[in-house]
N, C-alpha and C positions, 0 to 999 in steps of 0.2 A: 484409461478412457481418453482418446482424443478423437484428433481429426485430420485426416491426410490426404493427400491431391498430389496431383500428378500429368504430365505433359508433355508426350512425345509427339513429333511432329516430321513431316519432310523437311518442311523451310524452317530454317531457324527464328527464333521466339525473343525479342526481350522478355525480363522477369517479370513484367504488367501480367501478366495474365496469370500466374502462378500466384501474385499477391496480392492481388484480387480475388483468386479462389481461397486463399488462407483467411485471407479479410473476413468474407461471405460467412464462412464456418468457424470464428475465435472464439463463439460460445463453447466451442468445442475442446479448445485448450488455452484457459486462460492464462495459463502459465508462463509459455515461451513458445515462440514461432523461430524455426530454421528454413531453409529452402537451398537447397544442395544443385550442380549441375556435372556432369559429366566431362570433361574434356583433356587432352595432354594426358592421358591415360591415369585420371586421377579422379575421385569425387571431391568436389570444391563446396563448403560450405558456406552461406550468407547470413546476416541479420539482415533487417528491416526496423521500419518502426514496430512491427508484431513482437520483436522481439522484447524480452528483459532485458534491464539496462546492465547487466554483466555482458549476456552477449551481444547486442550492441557494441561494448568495447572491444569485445577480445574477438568477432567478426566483422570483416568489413563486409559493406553491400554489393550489390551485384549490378550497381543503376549503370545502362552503356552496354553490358556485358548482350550477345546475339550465339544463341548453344538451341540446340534442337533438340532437347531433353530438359526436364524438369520436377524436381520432386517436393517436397512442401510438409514439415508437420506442425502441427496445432498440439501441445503437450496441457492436461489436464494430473498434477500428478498425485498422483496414487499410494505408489510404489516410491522409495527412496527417493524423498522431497528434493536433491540434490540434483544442480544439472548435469552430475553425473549419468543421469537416467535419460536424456536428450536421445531424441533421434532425428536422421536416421542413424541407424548402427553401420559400419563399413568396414569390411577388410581388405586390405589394399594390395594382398597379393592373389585374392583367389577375387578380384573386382567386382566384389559381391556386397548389393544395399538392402537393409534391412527395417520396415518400418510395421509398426502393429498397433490397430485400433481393439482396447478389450484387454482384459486380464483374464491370464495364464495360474489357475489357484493350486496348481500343484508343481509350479518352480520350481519351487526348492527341492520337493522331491528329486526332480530330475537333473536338478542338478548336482546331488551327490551320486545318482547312481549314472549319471553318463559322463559329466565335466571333472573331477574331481583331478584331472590334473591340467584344468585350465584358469589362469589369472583374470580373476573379472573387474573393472573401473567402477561397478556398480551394484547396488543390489536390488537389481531390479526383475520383473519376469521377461520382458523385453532380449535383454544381454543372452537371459538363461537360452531364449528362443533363437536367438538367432546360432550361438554357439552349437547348440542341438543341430541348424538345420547344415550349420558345416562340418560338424560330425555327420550326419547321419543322413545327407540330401533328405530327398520329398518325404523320405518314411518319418521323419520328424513328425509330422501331423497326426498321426496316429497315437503320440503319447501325451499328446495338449489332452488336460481337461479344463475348460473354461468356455469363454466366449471371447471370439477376435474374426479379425479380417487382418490378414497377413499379407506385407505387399513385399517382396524377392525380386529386385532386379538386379541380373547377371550382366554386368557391360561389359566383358568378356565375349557372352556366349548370343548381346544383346535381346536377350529375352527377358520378361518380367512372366512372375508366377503370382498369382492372388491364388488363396487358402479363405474359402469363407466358414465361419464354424459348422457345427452337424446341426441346431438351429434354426441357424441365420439368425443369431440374436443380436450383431453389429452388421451393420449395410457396406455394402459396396456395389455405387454408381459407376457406371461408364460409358462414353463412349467411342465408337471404333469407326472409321472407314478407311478410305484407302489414303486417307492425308495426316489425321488425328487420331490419336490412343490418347485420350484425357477421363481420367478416375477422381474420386473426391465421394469422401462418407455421407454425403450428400449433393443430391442434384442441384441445390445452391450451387454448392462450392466445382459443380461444370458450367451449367451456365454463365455464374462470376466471371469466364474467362475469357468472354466474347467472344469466344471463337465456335460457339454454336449457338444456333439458331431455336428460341426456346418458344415451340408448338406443341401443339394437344392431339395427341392421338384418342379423337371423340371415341372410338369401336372401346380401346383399355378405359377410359372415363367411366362410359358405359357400363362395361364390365364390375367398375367398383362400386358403380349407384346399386347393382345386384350384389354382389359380393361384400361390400360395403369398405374394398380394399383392393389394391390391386396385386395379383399374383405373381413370383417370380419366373421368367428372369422381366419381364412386361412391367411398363410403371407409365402413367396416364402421358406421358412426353413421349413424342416419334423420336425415336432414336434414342431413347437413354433406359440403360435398359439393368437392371439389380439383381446380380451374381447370385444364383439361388443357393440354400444354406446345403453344407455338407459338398461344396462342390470347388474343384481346382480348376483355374480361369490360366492358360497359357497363351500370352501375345509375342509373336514374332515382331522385335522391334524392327527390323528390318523391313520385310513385306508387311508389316502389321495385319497379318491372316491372323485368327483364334483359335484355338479349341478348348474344350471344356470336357472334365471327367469327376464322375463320382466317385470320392473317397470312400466316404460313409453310408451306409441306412440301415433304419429299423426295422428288420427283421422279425418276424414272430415262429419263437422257438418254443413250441408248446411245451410246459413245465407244470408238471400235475403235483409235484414238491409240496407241501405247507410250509409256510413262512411264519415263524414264530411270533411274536409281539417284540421279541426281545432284539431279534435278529433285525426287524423292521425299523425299531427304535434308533437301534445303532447305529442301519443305516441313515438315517437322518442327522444322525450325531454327526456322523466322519460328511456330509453335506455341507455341513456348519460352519463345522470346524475347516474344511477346506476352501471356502465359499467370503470366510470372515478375513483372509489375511489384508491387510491393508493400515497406511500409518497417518489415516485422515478418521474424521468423526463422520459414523456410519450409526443408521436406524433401519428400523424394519417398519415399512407398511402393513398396517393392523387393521384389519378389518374385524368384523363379529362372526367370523365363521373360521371354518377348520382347520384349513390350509397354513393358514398368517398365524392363527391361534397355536398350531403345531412349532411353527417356525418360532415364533417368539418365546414359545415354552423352551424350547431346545436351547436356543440364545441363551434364555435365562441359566437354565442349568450347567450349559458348558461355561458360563462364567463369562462372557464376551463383553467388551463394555461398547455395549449400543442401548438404543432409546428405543419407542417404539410413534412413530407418528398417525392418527388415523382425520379423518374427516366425518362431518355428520352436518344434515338438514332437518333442523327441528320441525319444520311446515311439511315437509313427504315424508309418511310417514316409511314408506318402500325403500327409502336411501338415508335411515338412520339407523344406523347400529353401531351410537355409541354407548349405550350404556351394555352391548355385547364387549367392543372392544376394551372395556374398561375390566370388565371380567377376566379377558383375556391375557391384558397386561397384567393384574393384579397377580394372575396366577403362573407369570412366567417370571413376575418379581423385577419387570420394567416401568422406570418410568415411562408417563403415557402425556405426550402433547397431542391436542385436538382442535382442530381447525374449522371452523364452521364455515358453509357454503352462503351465502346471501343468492336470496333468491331473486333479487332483484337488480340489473346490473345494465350500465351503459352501452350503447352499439357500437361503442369502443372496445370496450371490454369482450366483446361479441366478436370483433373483428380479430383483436387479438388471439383469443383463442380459436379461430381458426387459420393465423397463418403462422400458428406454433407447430403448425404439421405440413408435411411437403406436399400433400392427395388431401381430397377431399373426405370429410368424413361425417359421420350423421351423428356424433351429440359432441358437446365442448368433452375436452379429454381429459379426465382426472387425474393422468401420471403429470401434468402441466402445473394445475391447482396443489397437488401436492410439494411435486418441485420447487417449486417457487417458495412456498413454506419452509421448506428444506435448507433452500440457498438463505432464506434472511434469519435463519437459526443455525446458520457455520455448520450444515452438515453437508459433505461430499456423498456419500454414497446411502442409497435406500436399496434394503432388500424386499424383492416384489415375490409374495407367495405362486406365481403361476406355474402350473405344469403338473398339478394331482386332481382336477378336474380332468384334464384329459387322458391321464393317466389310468384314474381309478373310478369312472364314470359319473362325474360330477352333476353334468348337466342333465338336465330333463329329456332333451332327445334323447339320452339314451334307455332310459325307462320308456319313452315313447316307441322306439327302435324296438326293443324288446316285444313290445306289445302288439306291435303291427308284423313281428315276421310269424307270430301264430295267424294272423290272419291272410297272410301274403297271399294265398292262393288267391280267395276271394276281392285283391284290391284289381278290378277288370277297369280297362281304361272308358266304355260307357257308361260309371256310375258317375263319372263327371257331371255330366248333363241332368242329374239330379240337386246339380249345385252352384249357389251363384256365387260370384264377383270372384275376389282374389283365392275362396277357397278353391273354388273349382281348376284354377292355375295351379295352384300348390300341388293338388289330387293330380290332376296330368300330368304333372314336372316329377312327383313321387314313382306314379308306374312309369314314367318315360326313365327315368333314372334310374332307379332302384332306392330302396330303405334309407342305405348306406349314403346316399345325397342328401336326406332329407335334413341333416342339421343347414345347410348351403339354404335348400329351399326356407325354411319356418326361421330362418335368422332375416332372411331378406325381408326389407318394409315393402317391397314393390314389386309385381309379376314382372318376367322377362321381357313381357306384351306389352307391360304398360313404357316400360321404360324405350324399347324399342320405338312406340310412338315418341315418346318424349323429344329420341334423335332422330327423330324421320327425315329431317333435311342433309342429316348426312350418311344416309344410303345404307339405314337401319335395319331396313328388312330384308338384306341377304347377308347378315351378319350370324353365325353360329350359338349359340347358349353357349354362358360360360362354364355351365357346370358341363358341357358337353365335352369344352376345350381341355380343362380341366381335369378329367376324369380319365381322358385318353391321355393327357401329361401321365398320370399316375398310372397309368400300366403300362406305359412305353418306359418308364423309369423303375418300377420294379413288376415283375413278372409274376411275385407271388403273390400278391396282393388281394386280386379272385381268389385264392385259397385260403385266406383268412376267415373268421368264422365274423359274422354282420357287426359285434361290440369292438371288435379287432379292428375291422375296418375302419368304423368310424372314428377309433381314438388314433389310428393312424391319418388319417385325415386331417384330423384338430392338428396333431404334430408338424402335419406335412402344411399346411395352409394358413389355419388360422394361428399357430405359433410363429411359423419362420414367415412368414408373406403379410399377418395382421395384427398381432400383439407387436411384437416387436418393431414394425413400422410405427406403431402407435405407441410405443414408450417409448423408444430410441431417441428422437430428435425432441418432445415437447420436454423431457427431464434432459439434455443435453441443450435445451436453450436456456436453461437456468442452472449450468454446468454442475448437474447431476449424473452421480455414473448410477446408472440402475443394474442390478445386479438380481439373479435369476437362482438362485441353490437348486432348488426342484430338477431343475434345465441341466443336468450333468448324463451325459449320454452312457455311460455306465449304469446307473443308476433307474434310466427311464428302459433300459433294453433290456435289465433284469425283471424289473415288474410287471414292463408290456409281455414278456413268457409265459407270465403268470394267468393259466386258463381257465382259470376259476374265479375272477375275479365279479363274475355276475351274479352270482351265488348270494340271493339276498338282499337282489337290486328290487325295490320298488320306486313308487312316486316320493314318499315320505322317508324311506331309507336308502338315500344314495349315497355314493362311494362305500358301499358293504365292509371292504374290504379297510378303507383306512378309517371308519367310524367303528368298528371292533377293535381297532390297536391302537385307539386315543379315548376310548370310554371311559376308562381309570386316572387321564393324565388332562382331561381339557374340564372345563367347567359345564356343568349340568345344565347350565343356560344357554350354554354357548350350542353343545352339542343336539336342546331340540327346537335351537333356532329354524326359519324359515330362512332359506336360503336368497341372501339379497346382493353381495358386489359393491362395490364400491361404482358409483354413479354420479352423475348431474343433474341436475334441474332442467333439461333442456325444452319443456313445454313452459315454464317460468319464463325463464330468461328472453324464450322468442315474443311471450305476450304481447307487448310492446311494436313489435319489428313491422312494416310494412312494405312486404320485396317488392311490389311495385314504386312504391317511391322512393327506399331508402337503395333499391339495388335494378335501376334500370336498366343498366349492359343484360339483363338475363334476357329479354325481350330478342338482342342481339343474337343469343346464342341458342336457345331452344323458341324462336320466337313465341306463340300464346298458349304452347302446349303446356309451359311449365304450369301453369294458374290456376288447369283443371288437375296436374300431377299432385300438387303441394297440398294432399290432406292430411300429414303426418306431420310431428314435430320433426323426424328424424329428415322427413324430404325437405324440407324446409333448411333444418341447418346444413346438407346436404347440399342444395342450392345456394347458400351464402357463401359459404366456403369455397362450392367452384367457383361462384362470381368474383371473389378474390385473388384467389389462384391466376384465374384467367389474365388477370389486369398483369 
């Protein structure tokens, strides 16, 4: 897990703006910083003060030096603690640079079955990758299981290739016109560079007060825009023109097969087991439910030495399960650290946690609060249970789903007018959209209508619905998607959106600002395309029995408490902690930006921290 940036240009660059952008992002590898340039037909590599004090010695700096390319990495390490493992990687006769944010969990595989007569300096998944990609050019991608953002540039062929995972569960920012190509795993680490101009594109803002997040490749900034997952990004250093091509997608291959208990297990086992390799101190996030409870049973039994850490609010009673997680750990045979929330906390602390995230969001974020726990307990890496609610139909809309497409005929768009305030928006946004929207619609705190007045001064009302934008993305990007059966849809959705475009924007940077690598098991694209096949997996969905399918093949193996818990998440206090807050006086720029429209908007905790956050942002 690190952090990398990047900087071509027409007119040549001193190194200010490259270690400025490394600067910006060293939460991101606190280990050691390089920053390499092109020139005399060679890659030249530098220290700085980022760097450790070995290289420091045995690099000089680059201060004076004027090169119209620039590359930069942040090392967090992982993998073979040794600066052996330093990037970027380079081979000096095919003039090819190699830089990777994210771990590769089946290296070693591959590297016996493809390198096996090649000399490595390291042992790292890094070396293995890049070795693969000069065996085997772009098909290389194709045999990564893991999560990364791979950055290939050819000074030869002057071209650069970004690889973002099938996910998106590492970022990658950039951005492109006809002067600059500057990338960086954060839009800090572009702006850091002064050389672009850092504005709000209000329409994408917008978008994410409804969405509650902004979608790829769009991010609330004009012009900076986040390589969407599963997808290969090619710039012509030269012209610096783009293009972009899909590797990968989710496909649904219908598989009427039964899948055993035993077979299910396993799989989770070889998840684990490939999911765990690393030579730092790693825990699992433990909540009181099935997911984490599965995860840390498995931990236990494959023998892995991790911990398990959870959080709990004795005062709500909706965001305590820890006397779940305690169950949980007890029966996976891990110790269990637990962290309590205080429900009462400063507009510092407020502030904090919302410029622990690059976009605005509507409650403080718990992979942050966790993090931070994490970091002042020497642990590197937490593994996060997500990806079998969407998988195996976890959430309630989809019982809801299910139960509205019996009635589909009769949902007629004049039964609205039998309904007031924001139901009546959700009912026209359902028939205007279809079933398969409706998780987008019943997640958002705010109709489209309202929020459009919200921006009215900047020219809100001939701006499109994002679910509209949205949703035509998603058929213009796979074609078979209408052909999916409405349960299919939806968890295609979750996959396609709220994993690679909202989870991951929302764990990525708040646990990599307290140099946390979070790590995803579930998230293995093998893994999630064999059981999305699986067309049966409704068979036994109700309100009280959700995920049918993996609450049958953990019945025998999770604890009795755990499994007829009410389903609750790991959460915040975020109507607590605002108690206090008064956005008229503590946050007057808002007046600036939405002048008095926000005052009647803010009946929500969620619009409210919603509103501080952008007012942050904004500054």
């Amino acid at each position: 897990m690190c952090g990398i940036s990047g900087i071509f240009s027409k007119d040549k660059l001193s190194d200010s703006s490259i270690l400025n952008s490394l600067g910006s992002i060293k939460h991101r590898g606190a280990n050691n910083t390089i920053h390499s340039c092109f020139f005399e037909q060679d890659l030249h590599f530098y220290s700085s003060k980022l760097s450790d004090k070995r290289t420091q010695f045995d690099l000089k700096n680059s201060e004076g030096f004027l090169v119209n390319n620039w590359i930069g990495f942040n090392r967090l390490s992982i993998l073979d603690l040794s600066n052996n493992g330093m990037q970027p990687f380079y081979e000096n006769d095919a003039k090819i640079a190699l830089m990777m944010n994210g771990e590769i969990y089946n290296f070693r595989e591959l590297r016996k079955k493809f390198l096996l007569d090649k000399d490595f300096s390291s042992d790292s998944d890094t070396e293995v990758v890049f070795q693969l990609y000069l065996k085997l050019g772009d098909d290389f991608v194709h045999h990564l299981r893991g999560m990364f953002t791979i950055v290939i540039i050819d000074y030869k062929n002057n071209e650069a290739k970004i690889w973002r995972d099938r996910f998106g569960i590492k970022p990658f920012y950039y951005y492109l016109d006809d002067k600059y190509f500057i990338f960086s795993s954060e839009t800090t680490g572009i702006f850091a560079t002064d050389l672009v101009e850092r504005s709000i594109d209000f329409k994408h803002l917008a978008y994410s007060f409804y969405l509650n997040s902004s979608f790829s490749p769009h991010t609330i900034y004009n012009n900076i825009y986040s390589l969407e997952a599963a997808t290969k990004l090619e710039v012509d250093l030269t012209t610096l023109k783009a293009k972009k091509e899909i590797y990968w997608q989710l496909e649904y291959q219908p598989n009427n097969k039964s899948i055993s208990k035993e077979e299910f297990l396993d799989d989770v086992c070889k998840l684990v087991n490939l999911a765990s390799v690393a030579d730092v101190k790693q825990a699992v996030m433990l909540s009181g439910g099935l997911d984490s409870g599965l995860l840390a049973y498995q931990f236990g039994k494959n023998k892995i030495d991790v911990e398990a850490l959870t959080i709990y609010n004795t005062d709500v009673e909706e965001q305590n399960e820890l006397e779940f997680a305690k169950s949980n750990a007890e029966n996976a045979k891990l110790d269990l650290l637990s962290f309590k929330i205080e429900n009462e906390v400063t507009l510092q602390i407020i502030k904090e946690y919302c410029l622990a995230e690059e976009e605005p969001n509507s409650s403080p974020e718990p992979a942050y609060f966790l993090s931070k726990k994490a970091f002042e307990n020497k642990y590197t890496i937490l593994h996060n249970a997500l990806g079998l609610d969407e998988l195996f139909y976890g959430y309630g809309y989809y019982h809801q789903a299910k139960k509205m497409q019996i009635i589909r005929p009769f949902l007629l768009k004049p039964f609205k007018y039998l309904l007031k305030g924001s139901k009546r928006h959700k009912y026209e946004e359902i028939t205007r959209f279809g079933i398969e929207a409706a998780p987008f619609i019943m997640r958002s705190f705010s109709s489209w209508v309202a929020i459009q007045k919200l921006f009215s001064k900047y020219g809100s009302e001939n701006w499109e619905h994002p679910i509209s934008i949205l949703m035509n993305k998603v058929r213009e990007t796979n074609s078979n998607f209408e052909k999916m059966p409405l349960l299919k849809k939806i968890s295609y959705l979750d996959f396609y959106y709220y994993i690679s475009s909202h989870h991951s924007l929302r764990s990525d940077v708040p646990a990599m600002k307290n140099e946390i690598e979070m790590r995803f098991p579930y998230l293995d694209h093998l893994f999630v395309q064999k059981y999305f096949n699986i067309s049966d997996l409704h068979q036994g969905l109700t309100k009280e029995n959700n995920k049918p399918f993996l609450r049958k093949n953990v019945t025998n193996i999770l604890p009795k408490d755990v499994l007829s818990m009410k389903k609750k998440g790991f959460s915040m206090p975020t109507s607590k902690w605002l108690e206090s807050v008064n956005l008229e006086k503590d946050f007057p720029e808002l007046t600036a930006v939405f002048g008095e429209n926000y005052k009647n908007w803010m009946n929500h905790p969620s619009k409210k921290w919603f509103l501080i956050s952008t007012s942050l942002l904004l500054k």
